[in-house]
TORKOL-4160 file (C-alpha; in steps of 0.2 Angstrom, whole numbers, padded with zeros to 4 digits, m for minus):
419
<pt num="1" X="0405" Y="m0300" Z="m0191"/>
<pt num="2" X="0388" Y="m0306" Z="m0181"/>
<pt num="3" X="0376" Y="m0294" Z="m0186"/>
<pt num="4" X="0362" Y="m0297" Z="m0174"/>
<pt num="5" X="0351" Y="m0283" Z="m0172"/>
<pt num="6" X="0351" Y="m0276" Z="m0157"/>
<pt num="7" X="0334" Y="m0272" Z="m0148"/>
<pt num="8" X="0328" Y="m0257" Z="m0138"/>
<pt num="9" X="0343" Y="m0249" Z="m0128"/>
<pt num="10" X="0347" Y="m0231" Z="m0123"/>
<pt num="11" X="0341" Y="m0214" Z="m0113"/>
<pt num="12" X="0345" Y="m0198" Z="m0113"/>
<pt num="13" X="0342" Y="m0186" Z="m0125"/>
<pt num="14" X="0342" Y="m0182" Z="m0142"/>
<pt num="15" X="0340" Y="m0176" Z="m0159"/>
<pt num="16" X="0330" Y="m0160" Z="m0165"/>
<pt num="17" X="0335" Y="m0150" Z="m0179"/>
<pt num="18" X="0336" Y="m0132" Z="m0173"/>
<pt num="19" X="0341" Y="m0115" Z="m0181"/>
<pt num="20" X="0341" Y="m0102" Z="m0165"/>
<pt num="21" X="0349" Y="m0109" Z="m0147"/>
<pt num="22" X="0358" Y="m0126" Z="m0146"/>
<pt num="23" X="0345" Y="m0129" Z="m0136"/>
<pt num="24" X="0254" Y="m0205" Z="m0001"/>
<pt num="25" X="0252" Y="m0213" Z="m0016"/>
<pt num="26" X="0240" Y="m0195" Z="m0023"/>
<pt num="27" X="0239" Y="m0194" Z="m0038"/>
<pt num="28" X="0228" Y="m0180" Z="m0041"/>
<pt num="29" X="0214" Y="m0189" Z="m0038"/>
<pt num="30" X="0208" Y="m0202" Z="m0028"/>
<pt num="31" X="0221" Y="m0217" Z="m0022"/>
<pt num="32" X="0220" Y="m0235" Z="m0022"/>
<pt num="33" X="0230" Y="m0249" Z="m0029"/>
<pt num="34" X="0225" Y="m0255" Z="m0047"/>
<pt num="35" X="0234" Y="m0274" Z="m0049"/>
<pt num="36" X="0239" Y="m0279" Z="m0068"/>
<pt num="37" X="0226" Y="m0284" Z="m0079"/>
<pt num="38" X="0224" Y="m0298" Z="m0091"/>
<pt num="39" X="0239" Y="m0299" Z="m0100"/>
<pt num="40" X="0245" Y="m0305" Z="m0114"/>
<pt num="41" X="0263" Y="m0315" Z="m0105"/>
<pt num="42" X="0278" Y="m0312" Z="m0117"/>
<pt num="43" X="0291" Y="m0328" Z="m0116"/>
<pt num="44" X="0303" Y="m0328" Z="m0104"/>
<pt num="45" X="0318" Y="m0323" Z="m0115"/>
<pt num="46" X="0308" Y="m0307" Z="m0120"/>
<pt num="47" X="0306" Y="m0302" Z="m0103"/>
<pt num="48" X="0323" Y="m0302" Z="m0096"/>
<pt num="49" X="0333" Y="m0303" Z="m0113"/>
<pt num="50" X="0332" Y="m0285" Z="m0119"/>
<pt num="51" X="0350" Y="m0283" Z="m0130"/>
<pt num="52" X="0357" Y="m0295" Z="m0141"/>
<pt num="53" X="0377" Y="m0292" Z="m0141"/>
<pt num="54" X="0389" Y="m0289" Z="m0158"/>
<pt num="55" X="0404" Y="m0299" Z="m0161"/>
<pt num="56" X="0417" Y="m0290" Z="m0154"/>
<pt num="57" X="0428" Y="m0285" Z="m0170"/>
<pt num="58" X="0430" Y="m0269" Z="m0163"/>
<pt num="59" X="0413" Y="m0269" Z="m0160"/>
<pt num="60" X="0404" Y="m0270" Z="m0144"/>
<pt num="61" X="0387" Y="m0273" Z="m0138"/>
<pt num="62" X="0376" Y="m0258" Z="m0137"/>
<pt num="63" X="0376" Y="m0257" Z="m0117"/>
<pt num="64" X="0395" Y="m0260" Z="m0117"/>
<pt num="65" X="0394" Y="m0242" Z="m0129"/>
<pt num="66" X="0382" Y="m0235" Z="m0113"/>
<pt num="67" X="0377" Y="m0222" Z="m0127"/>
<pt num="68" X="0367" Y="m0208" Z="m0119"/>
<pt num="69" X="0358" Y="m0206" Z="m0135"/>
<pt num="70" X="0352" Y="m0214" Z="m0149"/>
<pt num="71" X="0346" Y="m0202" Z="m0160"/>
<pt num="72" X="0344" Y="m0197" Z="m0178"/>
<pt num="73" X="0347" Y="m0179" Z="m0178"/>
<pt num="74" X="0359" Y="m0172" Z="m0165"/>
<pt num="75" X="0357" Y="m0155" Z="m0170"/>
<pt num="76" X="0360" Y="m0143" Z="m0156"/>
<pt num="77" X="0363" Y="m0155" Z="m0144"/>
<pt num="78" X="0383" Y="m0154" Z="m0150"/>
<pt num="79" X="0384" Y="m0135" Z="m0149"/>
<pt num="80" X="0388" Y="m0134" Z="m0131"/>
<pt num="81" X="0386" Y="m0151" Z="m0121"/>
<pt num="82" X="0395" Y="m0160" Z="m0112"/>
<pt num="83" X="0394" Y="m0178" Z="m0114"/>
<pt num="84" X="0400" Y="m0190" Z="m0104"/>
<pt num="85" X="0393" Y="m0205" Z="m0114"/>
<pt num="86" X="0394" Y="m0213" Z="m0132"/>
<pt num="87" X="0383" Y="m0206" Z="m0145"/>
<pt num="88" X="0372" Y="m0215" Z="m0156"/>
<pt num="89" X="0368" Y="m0208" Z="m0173"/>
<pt num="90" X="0362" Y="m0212" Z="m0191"/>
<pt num="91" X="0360" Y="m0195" Z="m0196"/>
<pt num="92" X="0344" Y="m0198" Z="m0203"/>
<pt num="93" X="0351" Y="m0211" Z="m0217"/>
<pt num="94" X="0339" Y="m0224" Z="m0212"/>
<pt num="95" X="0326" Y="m0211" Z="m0216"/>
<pt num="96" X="0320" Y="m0199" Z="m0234"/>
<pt num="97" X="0333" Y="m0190" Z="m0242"/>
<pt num="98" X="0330" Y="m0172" Z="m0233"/>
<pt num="99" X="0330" Y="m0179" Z="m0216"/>
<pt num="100" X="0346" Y="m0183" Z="m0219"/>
<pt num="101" X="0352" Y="m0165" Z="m0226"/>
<pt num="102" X="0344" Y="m0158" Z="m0213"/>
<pt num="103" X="0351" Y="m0167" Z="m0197"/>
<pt num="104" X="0369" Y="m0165" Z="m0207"/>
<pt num="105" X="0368" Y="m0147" Z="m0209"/>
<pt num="106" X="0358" Y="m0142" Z="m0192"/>
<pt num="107" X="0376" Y="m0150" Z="m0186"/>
<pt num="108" X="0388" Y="m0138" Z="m0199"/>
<pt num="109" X="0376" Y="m0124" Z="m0190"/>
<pt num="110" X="0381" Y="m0131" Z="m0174"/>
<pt num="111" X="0401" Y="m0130" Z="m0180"/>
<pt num="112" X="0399" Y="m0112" Z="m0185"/>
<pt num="113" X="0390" Y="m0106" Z="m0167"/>
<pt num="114" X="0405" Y="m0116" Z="m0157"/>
<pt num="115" X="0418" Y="m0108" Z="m0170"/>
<pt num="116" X="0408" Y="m0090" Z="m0170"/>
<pt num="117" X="0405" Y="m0091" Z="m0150"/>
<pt num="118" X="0423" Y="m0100" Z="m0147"/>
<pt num="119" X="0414" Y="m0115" Z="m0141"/>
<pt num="120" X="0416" Y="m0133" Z="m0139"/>
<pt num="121" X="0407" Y="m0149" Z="m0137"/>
<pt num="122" X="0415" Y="m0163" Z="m0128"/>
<pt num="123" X="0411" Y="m0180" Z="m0129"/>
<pt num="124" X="0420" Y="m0194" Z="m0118"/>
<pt num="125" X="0416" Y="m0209" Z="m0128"/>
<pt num="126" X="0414" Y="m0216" Z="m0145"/>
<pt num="127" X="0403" Y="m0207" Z="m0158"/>
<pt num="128" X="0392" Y="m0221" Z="m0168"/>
<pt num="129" X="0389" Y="m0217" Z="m0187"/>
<pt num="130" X="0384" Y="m0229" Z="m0202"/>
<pt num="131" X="0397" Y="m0232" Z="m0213"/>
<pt num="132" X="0386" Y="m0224" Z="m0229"/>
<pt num="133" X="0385" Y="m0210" Z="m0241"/>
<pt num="134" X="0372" Y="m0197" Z="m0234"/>
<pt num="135" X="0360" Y="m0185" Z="m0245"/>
<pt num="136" X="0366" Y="m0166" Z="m0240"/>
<pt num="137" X="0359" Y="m0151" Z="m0248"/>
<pt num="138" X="0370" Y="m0147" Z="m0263"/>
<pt num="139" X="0373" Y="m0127" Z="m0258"/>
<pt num="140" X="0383" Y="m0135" Z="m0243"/>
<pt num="141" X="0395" Y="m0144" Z="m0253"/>
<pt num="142" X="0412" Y="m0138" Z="m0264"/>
<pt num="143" X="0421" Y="m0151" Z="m0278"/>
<pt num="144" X="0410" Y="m0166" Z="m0271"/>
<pt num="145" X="0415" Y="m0162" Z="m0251"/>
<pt num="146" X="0405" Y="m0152" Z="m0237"/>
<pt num="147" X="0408" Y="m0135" Z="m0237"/>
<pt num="148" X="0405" Y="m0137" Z="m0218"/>
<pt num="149" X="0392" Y="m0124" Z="m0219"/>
<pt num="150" X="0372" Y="m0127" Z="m0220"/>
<pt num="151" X="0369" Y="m0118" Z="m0234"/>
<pt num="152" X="0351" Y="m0124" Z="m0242"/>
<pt num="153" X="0344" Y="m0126" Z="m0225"/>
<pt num="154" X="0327" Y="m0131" Z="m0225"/>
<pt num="155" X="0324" Y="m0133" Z="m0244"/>
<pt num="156" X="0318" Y="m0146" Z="m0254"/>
<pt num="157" X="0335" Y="m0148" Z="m0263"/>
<pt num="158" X="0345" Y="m0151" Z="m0274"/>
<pt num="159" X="0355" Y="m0164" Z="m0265"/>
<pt num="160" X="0371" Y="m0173" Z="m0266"/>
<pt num="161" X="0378" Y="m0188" Z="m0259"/>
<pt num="162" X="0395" Y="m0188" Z="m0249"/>
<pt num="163" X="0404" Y="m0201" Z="m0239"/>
<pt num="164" X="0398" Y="m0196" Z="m0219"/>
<pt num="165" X="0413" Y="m0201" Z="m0210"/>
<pt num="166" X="0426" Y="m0191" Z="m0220"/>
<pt num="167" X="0415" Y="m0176" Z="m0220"/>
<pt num="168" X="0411" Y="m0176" Z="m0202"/>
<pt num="169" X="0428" Y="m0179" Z="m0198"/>
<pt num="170" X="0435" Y="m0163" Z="m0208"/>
<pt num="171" X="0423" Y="m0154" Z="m0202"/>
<pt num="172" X="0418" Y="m0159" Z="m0186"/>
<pt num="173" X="0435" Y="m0167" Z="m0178"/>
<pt num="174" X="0444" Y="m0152" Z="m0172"/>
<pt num="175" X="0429" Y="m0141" Z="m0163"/>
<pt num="176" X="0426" Y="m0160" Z="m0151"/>
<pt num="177" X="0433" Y="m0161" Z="m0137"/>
<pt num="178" X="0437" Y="m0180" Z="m0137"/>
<pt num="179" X="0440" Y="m0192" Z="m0120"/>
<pt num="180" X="0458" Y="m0198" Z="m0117"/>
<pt num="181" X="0451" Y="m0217" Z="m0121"/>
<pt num="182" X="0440" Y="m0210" Z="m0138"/>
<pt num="183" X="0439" Y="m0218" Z="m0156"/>
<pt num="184" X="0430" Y="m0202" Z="m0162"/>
<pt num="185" X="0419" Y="m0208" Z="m0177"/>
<pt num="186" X="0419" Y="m0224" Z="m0177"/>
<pt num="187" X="0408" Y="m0234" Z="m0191"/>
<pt num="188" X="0397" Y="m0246" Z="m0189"/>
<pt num="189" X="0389" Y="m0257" Z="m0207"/>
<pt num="190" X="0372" Y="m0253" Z="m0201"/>
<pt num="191" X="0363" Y="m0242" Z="m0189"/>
<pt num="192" X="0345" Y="m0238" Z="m0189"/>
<pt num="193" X="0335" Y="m0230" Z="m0174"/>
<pt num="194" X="0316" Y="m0232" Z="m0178"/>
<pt num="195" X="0307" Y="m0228" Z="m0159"/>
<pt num="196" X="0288" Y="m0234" Z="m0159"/>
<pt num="197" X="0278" Y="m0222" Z="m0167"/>
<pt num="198" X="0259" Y="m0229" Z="m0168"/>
<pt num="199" X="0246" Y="m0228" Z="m0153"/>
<pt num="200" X="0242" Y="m0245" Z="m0160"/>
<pt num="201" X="0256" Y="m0253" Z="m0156"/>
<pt num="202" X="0257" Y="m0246" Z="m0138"/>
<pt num="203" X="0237" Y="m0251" Z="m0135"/>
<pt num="204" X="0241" Y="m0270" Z="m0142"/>
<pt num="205" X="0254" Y="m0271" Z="m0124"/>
<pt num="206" X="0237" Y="m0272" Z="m0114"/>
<pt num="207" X="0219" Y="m0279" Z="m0115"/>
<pt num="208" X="0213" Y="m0269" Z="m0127"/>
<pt num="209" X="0194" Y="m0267" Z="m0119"/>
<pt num="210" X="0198" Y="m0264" Z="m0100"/>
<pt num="211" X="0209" Y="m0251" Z="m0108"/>
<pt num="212" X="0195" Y="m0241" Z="m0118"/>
<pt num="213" X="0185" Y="m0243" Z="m0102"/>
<pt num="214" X="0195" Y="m0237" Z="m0090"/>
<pt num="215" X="0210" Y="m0227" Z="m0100"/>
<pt num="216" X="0222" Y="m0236" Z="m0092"/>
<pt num="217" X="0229" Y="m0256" Z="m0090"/>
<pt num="218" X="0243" Y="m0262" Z="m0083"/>
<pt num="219" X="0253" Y="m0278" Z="m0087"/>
<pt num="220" X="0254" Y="m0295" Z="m0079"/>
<pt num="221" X="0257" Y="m0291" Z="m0062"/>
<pt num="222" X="0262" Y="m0274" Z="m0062"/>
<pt num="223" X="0254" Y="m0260" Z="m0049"/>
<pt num="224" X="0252" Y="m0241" Z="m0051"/>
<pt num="225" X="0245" Y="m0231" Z="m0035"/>
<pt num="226" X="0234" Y="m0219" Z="m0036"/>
<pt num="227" X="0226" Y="m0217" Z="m0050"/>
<pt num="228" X="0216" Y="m0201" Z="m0054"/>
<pt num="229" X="0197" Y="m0203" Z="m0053"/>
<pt num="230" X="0194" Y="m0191" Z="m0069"/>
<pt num="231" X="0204" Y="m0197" Z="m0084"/>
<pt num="232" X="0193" Y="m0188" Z="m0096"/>
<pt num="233" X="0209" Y="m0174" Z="m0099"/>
<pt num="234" X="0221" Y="m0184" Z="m0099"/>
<pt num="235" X="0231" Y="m0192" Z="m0084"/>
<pt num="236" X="0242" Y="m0181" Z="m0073"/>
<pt num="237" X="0253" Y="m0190" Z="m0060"/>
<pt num="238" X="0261" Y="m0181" Z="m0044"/>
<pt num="239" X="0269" Y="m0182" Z="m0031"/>
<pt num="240" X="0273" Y="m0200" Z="m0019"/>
<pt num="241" X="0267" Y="m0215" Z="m0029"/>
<pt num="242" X="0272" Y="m0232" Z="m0030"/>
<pt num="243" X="0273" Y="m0242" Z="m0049"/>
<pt num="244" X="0281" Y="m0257" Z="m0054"/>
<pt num="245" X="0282" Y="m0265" Z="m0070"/>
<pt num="246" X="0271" Y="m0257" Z="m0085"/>
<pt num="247" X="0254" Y="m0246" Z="m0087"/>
<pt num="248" X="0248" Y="m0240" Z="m0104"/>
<pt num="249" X="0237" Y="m0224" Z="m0104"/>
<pt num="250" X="0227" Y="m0221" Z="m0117"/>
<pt num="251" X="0228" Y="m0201" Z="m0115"/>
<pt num="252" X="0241" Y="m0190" Z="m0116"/>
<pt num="253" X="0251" Y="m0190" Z="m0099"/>
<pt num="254" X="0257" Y="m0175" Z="m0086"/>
<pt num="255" X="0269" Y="m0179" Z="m0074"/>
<pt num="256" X="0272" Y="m0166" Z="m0062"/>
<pt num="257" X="0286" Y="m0166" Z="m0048"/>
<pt num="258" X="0284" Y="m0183" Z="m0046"/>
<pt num="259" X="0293" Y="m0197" Z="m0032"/>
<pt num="260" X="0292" Y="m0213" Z="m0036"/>
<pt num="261" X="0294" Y="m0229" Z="m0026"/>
<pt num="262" X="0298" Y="m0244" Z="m0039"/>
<pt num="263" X="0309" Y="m0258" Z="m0036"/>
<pt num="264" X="0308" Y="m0264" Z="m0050"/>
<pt num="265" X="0307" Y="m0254" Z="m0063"/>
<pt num="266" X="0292" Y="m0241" Z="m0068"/>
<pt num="267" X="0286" Y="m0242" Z="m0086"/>
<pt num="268" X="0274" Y="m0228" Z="m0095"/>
<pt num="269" X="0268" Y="m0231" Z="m0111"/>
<pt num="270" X="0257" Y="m0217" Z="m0118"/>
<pt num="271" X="0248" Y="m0218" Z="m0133"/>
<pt num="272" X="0248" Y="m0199" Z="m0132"/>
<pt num="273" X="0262" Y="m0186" Z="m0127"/>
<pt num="274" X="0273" Y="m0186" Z="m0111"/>
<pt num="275" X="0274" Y="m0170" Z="m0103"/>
<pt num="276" X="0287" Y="m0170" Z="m0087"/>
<pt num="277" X="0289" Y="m0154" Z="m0076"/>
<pt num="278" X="0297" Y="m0151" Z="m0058"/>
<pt num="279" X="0308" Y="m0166" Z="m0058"/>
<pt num="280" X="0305" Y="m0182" Z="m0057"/>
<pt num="281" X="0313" Y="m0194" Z="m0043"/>
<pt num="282" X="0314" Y="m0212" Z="m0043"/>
<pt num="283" X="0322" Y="m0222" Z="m0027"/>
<pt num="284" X="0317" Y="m0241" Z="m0019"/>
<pt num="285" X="0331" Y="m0252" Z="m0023"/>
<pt num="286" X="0349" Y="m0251" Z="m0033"/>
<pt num="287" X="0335" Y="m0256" Z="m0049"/>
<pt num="288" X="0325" Y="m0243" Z="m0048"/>
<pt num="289" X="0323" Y="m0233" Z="m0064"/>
<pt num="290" X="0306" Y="m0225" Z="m0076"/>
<pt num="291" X="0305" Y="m0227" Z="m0092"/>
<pt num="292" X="0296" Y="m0218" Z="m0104"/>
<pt num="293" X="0287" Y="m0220" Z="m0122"/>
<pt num="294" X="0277" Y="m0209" Z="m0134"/>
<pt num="295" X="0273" Y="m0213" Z="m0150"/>
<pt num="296" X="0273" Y="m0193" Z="m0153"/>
<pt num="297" X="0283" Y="m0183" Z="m0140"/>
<pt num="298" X="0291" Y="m0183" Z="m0124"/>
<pt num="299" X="0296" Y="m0166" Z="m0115"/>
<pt num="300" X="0307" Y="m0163" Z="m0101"/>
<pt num="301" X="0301" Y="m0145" Z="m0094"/>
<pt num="302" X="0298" Y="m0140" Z="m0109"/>
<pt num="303" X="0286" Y="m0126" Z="m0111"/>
<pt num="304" X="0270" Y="m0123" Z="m0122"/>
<pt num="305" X="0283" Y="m0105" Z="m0127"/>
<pt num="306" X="0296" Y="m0116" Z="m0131"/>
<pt num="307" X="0285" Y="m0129" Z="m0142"/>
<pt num="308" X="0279" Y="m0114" Z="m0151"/>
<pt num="309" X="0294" Y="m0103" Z="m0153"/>
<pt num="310" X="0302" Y="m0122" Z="m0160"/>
<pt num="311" X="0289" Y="m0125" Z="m0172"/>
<pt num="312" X="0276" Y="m0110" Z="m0176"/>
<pt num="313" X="0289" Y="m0094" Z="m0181"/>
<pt num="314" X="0285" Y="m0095" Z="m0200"/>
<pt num="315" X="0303" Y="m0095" Z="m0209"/>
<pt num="316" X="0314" Y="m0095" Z="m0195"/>
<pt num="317" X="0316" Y="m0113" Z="m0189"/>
<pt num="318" X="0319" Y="m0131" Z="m0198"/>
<pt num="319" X="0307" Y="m0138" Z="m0189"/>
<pt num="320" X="0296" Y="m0132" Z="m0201"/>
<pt num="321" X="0305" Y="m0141" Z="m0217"/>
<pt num="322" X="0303" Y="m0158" Z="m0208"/>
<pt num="323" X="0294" Y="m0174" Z="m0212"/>
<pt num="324" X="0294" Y="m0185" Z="m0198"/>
<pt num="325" X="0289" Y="m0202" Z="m0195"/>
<pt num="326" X="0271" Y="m0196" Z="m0188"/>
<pt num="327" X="0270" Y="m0185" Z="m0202"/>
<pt num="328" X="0273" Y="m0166" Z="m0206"/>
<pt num="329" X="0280" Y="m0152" Z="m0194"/>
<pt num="330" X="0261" Y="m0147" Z="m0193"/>
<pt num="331" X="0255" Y="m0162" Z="m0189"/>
<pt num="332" X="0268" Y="m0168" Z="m0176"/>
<pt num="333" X="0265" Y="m0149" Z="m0168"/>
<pt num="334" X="0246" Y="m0150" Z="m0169"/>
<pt num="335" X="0246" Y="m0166" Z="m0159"/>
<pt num="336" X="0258" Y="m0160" Z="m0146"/>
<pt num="337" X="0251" Y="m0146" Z="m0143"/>
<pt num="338" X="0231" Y="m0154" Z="m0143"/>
<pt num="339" X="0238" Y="m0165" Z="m0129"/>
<pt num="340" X="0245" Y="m0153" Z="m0120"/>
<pt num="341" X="0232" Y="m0141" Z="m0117"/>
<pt num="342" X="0220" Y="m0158" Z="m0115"/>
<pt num="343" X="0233" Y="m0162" Z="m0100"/>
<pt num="344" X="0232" Y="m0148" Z="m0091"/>
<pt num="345" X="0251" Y="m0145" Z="m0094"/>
<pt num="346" X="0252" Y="m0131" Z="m0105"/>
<pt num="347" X="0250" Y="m0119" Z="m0089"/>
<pt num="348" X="0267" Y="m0125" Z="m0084"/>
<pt num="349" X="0281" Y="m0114" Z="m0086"/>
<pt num="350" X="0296" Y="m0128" Z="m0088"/>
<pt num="351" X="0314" Y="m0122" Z="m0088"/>
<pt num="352" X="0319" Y="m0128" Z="m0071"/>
<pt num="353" X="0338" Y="m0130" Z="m0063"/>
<pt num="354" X="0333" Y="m0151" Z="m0062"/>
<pt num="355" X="0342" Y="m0164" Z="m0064"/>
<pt num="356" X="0334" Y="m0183" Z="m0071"/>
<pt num="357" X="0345" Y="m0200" Z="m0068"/>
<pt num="358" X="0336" Y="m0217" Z="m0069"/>
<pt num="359" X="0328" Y="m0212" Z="m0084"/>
<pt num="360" X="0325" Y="m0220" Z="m0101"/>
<pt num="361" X="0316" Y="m0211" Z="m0114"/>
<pt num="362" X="0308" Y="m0214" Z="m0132"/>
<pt num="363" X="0298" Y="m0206" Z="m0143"/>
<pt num="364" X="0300" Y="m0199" Z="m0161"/>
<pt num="365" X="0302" Y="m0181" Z="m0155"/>
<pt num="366" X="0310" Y="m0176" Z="m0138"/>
<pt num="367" X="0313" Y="m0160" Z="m0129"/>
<pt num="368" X="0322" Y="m0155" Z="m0114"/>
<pt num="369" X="0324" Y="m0138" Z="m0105"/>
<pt num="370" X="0329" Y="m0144" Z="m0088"/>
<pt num="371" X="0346" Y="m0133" Z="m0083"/>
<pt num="372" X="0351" Y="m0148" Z="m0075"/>
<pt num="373" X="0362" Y="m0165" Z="m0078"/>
<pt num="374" X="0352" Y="m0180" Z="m0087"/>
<pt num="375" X="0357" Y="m0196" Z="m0083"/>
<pt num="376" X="0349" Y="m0211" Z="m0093"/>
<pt num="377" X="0346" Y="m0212" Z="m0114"/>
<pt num="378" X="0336" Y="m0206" Z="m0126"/>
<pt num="379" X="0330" Y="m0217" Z="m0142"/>
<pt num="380" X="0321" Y="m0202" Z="m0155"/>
<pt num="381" X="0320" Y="m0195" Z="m0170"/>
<pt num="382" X="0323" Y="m0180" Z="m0167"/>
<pt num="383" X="0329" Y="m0169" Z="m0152"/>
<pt num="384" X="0329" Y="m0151" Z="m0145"/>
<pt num="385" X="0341" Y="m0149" Z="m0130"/>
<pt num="386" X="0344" Y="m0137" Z="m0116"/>
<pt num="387" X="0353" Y="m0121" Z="m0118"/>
<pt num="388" X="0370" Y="m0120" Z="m0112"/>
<pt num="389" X="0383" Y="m0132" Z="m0107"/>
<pt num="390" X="0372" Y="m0145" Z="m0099"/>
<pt num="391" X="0379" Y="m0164" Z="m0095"/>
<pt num="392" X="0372" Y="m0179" Z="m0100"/>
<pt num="393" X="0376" Y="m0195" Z="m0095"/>
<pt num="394" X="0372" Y="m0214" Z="m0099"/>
<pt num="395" X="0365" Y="m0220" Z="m0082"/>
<pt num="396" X="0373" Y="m0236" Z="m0074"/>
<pt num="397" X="0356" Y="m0242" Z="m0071"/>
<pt num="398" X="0355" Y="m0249" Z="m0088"/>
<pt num="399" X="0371" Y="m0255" Z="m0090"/>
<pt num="400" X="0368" Y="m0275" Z="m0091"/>
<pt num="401" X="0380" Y="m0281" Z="m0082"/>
<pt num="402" X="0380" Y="m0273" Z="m0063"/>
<pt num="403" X="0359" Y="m0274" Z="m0065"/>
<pt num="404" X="0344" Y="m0285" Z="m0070"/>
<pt num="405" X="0335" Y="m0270" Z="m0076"/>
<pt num="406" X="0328" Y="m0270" Z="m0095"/>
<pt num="407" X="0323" Y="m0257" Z="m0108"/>
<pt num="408" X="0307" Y="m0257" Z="m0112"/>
<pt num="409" X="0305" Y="m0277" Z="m0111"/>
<pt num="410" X="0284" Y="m0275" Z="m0117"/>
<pt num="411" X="0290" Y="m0269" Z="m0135"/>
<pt num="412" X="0298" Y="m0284" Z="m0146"/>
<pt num="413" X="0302" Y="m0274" Z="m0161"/>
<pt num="414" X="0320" Y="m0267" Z="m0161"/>
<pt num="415" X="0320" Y="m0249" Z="m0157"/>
<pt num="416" X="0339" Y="m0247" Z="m0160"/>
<pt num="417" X="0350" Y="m0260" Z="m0175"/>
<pt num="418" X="0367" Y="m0260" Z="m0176"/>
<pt num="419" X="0377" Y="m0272" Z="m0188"/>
């Protein structure tokens, strides 16, 4: 088997381990056309090449899978969904050993609400898992198997290791609804989901000085209208824009029922957090699409409430036993929360009936709220979904073949491998 790795691919939404709830041209500021700045020009083959494909040994590329996540830990996500996509998941094995007992148990609690509640999940396509023994916390297992219960939650141990596919198969299996045309579980040799996670590494995209003097630089001939006057709280977006290509803020960003204009493509970097409320509509052509990266968070109508009901209830939620890339639970929580009250976003109630297509997201932490269908992928490691059977859908936009378009083209380092 070829085992190219395969760069930076999917939206939509995924992976936060969760106890409770499977949970013109305005900115606001003055307007004006800001062109692309000194750029550092990638080669050709990096701007348009964004996938590299599998051999097909049963095996297909990653935009032939049109995953709507890829994401570590599913958690909640699977409690009540409806997914009309493939999934994506490692299931933390690329990471520490608790990550992994944590996204594998947050998934036995999932199978005991859809068991207690006489719920199911159902999932259309293929589900994506690396052929691997996982660390799972030893209370949850019986004679060397899952238990299918997540007893342990949130410890520090012990562990034990046990074969992933057999156990998510006896225990997960028969509470899926599978697709006429599923595999199920189906196993891959390798799959690591790594999404950026260093400001650094979204500040090096741009010209580095215009961007501390101005907090904002776009890429080689890229445009972003209307840009606020006042960036000293961070950057808030609304309403009609236009934006094609990339623009890196150096500040957390707020976007608020925004309408986008993009032919080609709108990219956001932030080197903080992403904070999206009221919707956020992108139309101009059959390419039109936004993408979005945070090396911390990225939050679709989700509420300062929500943020702190998630992560500051001493006791109550596994948030709190997690280590992530960024750091601790406090720390990931600290640094969300900083940016939201800097952005001018924490006022913002969130929760809304709205759907989001065209949309391509990563960061290592994403929330959603929205009551509404989500149409694109998500790359993260860890994700908190909407309550409720919600839909989410891989968007056709990024599917290679119909479209030109390409995810997150700037970033070289391969957000998504699969062997």
């Amino acid at each position: 088997m070829n085992s190219k790795l395969i760069k930076s691919v999917f939206i939509g939404i995924l992976s936060f381990p969760l106890l409770n709830a499977c949970s013109n041209s305005n900115f606001s500021g003055a307007s004006g056309l800001a062109k692309g700045s000194k750029p550092k020009p990638k080669p050709d083959s990096e701007q348009t090449t964004q996938v590299e494909l599998e051999s097909t040994d049963g095996g297909v590329s990653l935009n032939k899978h049109e995953a709507v996540f890829a994401v570590r830990n599913l958690s909640c996500t699977l409690c009540h969904a409806n997914v009309e996509a493939n999934i994506i998941s490692d299931f933390g094995a690329s990471a520490d050993e608790n990550s992994s007992a944590i996204a594998f148990a947050s998934i036995m609690h999932v199978r005991n609400i859809g068991a207690r509640d006489n719920s199911k999940t159902s999932i259309s396509g293929d589900f994506l898992i690396p052929k691997t023994d996982i660390s799972v916390y030893s209370a949850g297992t019986t004679s060397g198997k899952s238990n299918c219960t997540y007893g342990g939650a949130g410890s520090s141990g012990p562990y034990s290791k046990i074969p992933l596919l057999a156990n998510l198969s006896d225990c997960l299996g028969s509470t899926i609804v599978w697709g006429a045309s599923s595999q199920k579980f189906v196993e891959k040799s390798k799959i690591s989901i790594n999404p950026i996670n260093s400001p650094e590494e979204i500040r090096k995209l741009v010209d580095k000085e215009i961007l501390a003097k101005q907090k904002y630089a776009l890429t080689k001939d890229s445009v972003l209208t209307g840009i606020p006057t006042d960036l000293s709280k961070g950057i808030k977006l609304t309403g009609k824009f236009n934006c094609e290509g990339a623009v890196v803020f150096d500040a957390p960003v707020y976007i608020k029922a925004a309408d986008i204009t993009s032919t080609r493509g709108c990219r956001i970097y932030s080197t903080g957090s992403i904070f999206i409320f009221g919707g956020l509509k992108v139309s101009g052509s059959d390419a039109s699409n936004i993408q979005l990266m945070s090396p911390t968070y990225v939050g679709l109508d989700v509420s300062q409430a929500v943020l702190n009901g998630r992560f500051g209830k001493t006791g109550t939620y596994w948030v709190q036993s997690i280590t992530f890339s960024i750091g601790s639970w406090l720390t990931a929580y600290n640094a969300i929360t900083q940016d939201m009250t800097t952005s001018g976003a924490s006022a913002d109630a969130g929760e809304g009936n709205i759907d989001y297509s065209r949309i391509a997201i990563s960061a290592p932490i994403v929330f959603a709220r929205n009551k509404g269908t989500t149409s694109g992928v998500i790359i993260a490691e860890f994700f908190l979904g909407p309550i409720g059977n919600t839909k989410f859908k891989f968007d056709t936009v990024f599917r290679s073949a119909t479209t030109t378009v390409s995810i997150f083209p700037e970033i070289s380092k391969p957000l998504v491998e699969i062997e």
